[in-house]
C-alpha positions, 0 to 999 in steps of 0.5 A: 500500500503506499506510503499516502494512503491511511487506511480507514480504523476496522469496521465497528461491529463486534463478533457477536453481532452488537456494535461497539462504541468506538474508543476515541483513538479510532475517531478522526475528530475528538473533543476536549475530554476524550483528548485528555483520556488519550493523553492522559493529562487533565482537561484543566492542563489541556485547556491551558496548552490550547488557549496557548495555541500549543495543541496542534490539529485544532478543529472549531466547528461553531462554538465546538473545539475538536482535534484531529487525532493523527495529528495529536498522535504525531504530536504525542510521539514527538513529545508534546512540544510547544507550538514553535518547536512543533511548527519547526519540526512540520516544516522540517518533514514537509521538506523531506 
C-alpha cells in the first residue's frame, strides 16, 4: 500500500453481532475530554496548552473545539512540544 494512503480504523461491529462504541483513538475528530483520556493529562492542563495555541490539529466547528487525532498522535510521539518547536519540526518533514 503506499506510503499516502491511511487506511480507514476496522469496521465497528463486534463478533457477536452488537456494535461497539468506538474508543476515541479510532475517531478522526475528538473533543476536549476524550483528548485528555488519550493523553492522559487533565482537561484543566489541556485547556491551558490550547488557549496557548500549543495543541496542534485544532478543529472549531461553531462554538465546538475538536482535534484531529493523527495529528495529536504525531504530536504525542514527538513529545508534546510547544507550538514553535512543533511548527519547526512540520516544516522540517514537509521538506523531506
Amino acid at each position: 500500500m503506499p506510503g499516502d494512503i491511511v487506511p480507514f480504523p476496522p469496521t465497528l461491529s463486534s463478533p457477536s453481532g452488537g456494535d461497539r462504541v468506538p474508543s476515541p483513538a479510532d475517531k478522526l475528530l475528538i473533543d476536549m475530554a476524550e483528548l485528555a483520556h488519550l493523553t492522559s493529562l487533565s482537561v484543566r492542563t489541556l485547556r491551558r496548552m490550547d488557549a496557548a495555541r500549543d495543541i496542534p490539529g485544532r478543529v472549531a466547528v461553531g462554538r465546538r473545539v475538536l482535534f484531529q487525532t493523527e495529528i495529536i498522535r504525531a504530536w504525542v510521539r514527538a513529545g508534546l512540544p510547544g507550538r514553535k518547536e512543533w511548527e519547526t519540526l512540520t516544516r522540517r518533514e514537509s521538506k523531506r
